[in-house]
N, C-alpha and C positions, 0 to 999 in steps of 0.2 A: 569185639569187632563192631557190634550195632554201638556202640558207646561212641565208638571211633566214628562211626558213621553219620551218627547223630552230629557231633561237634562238629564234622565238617559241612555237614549241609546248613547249619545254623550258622557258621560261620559264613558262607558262600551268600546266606540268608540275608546276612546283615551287613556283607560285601555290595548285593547286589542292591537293597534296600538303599545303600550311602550313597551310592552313585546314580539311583536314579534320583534320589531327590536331590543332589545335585547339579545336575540336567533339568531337572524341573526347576531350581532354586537360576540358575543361568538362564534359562530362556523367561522365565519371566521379569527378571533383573533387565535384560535387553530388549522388553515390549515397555518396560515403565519408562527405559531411556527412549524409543522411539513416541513414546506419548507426550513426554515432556519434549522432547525436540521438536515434533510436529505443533507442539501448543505453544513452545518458545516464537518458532518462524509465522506460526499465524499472528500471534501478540506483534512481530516487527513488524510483518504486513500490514493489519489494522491501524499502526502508528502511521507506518509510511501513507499508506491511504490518505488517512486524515490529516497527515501533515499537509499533502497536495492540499487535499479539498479544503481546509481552512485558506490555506496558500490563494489558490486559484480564484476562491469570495472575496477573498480580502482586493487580489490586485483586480479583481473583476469591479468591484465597487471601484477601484481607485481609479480605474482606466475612462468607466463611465464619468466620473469627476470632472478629470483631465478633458476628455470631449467635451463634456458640456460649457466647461474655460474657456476653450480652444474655438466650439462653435458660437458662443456667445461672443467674440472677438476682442476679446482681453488677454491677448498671449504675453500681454508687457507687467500687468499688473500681480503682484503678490501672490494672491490664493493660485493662478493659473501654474505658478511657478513653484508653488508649493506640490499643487494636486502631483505635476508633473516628475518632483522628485519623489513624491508617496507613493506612484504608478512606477517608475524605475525600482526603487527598494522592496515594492511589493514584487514584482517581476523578479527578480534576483530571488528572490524565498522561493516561487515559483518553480526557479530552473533547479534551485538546491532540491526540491523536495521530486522533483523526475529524476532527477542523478541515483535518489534514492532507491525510487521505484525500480528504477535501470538493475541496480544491485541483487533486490529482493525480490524481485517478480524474472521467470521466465517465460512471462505470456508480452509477445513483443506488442501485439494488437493494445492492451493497456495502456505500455506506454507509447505507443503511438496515439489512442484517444488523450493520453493527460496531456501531448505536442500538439494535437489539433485543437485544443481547450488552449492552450498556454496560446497560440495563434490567433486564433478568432477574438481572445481578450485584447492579445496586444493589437488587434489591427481593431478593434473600437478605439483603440487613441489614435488609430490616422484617419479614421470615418470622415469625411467630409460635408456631410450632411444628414439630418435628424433621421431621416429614413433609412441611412446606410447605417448610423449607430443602433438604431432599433433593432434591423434585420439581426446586425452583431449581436445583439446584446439578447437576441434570441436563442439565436445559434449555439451561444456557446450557454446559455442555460442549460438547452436540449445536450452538449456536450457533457457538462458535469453529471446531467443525471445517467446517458450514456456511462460513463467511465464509474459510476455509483454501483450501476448492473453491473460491470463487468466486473469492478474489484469486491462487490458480493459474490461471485462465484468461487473465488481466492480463498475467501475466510472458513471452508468449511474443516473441521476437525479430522474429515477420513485425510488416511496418509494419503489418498489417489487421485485427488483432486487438488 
């Protein structure tokens, strides 16, 4: 009878030993998925990020261009007509790279800072005088770095943020 007893407790032993590693081998299987998921979505955030903010320099420069074309009163000649298709195709990368943001971020305030940034650039190309382009061309500096803070808050690696 102790023989019988023996076997079944050692049995029970290595019942109970299989299933809880198991259960440990399962929940830690499902914290490496949520680690990698949380470092996959921060990696598309940081792109999307950067896609704007390369986006938003590039058509910020080009918008400044266009004005200064535009204010210097050569809207007929070449460069002006250049600048001004450079400042539209840069704009379009602009609007592609907030659609993105739109997607990956659910902080609406972001992408409302990267529309008041995309705004303030494109209204330095209807400035109609050096002081209205400067105030711009402030503005929306102060903006990019705005929206630099905010999408630094985004990137951190706890799931809770």
């Amino acid at each position: 009878m102790n023989a019988y007893l023996a076997s079944v407790i050692a049995v029970a032993g290595t019942l109970l030993g299989s299933s809880l590693t198991y259960v440990f081998q399962v929940r830690q299987s499902r914290q490496a998925e949520d680690r990698a998921r949380v470092r996959q979505a921060r990696e598309e955030r940081l792109a999307a990020y950067s896609e704007f903010l390369a986006a938003a320099t590039d058509f910020r420069r080009a918008a400044l261009t266009h004005s200064y074309r535009k204010l210097a009163k050569s809207p007929d000649d070449d460069a002006y007509r250049a600048a001004r298709a450079d400042a539209d195709r840069l704009q379009a990368l602009v609007l592609l790279a907030i659609a993105r943001i739109q997607l990956l971020s659910t902080d609406a305030k972001l992408v409302a800072v990267a529309e008041d940034v995309r705004d303030l650039v494109n209204d330095i190309r209807k400035a109609t005088t050096k002081e209205e382009r400067e105030s711009l061309q402030e503005r929306s500096k102060e903006g990019l770095a705005e929206f630099v803070t905010r999408a630094a808050g985004h990137l951190s690696l706890e799931p809770g943020r």
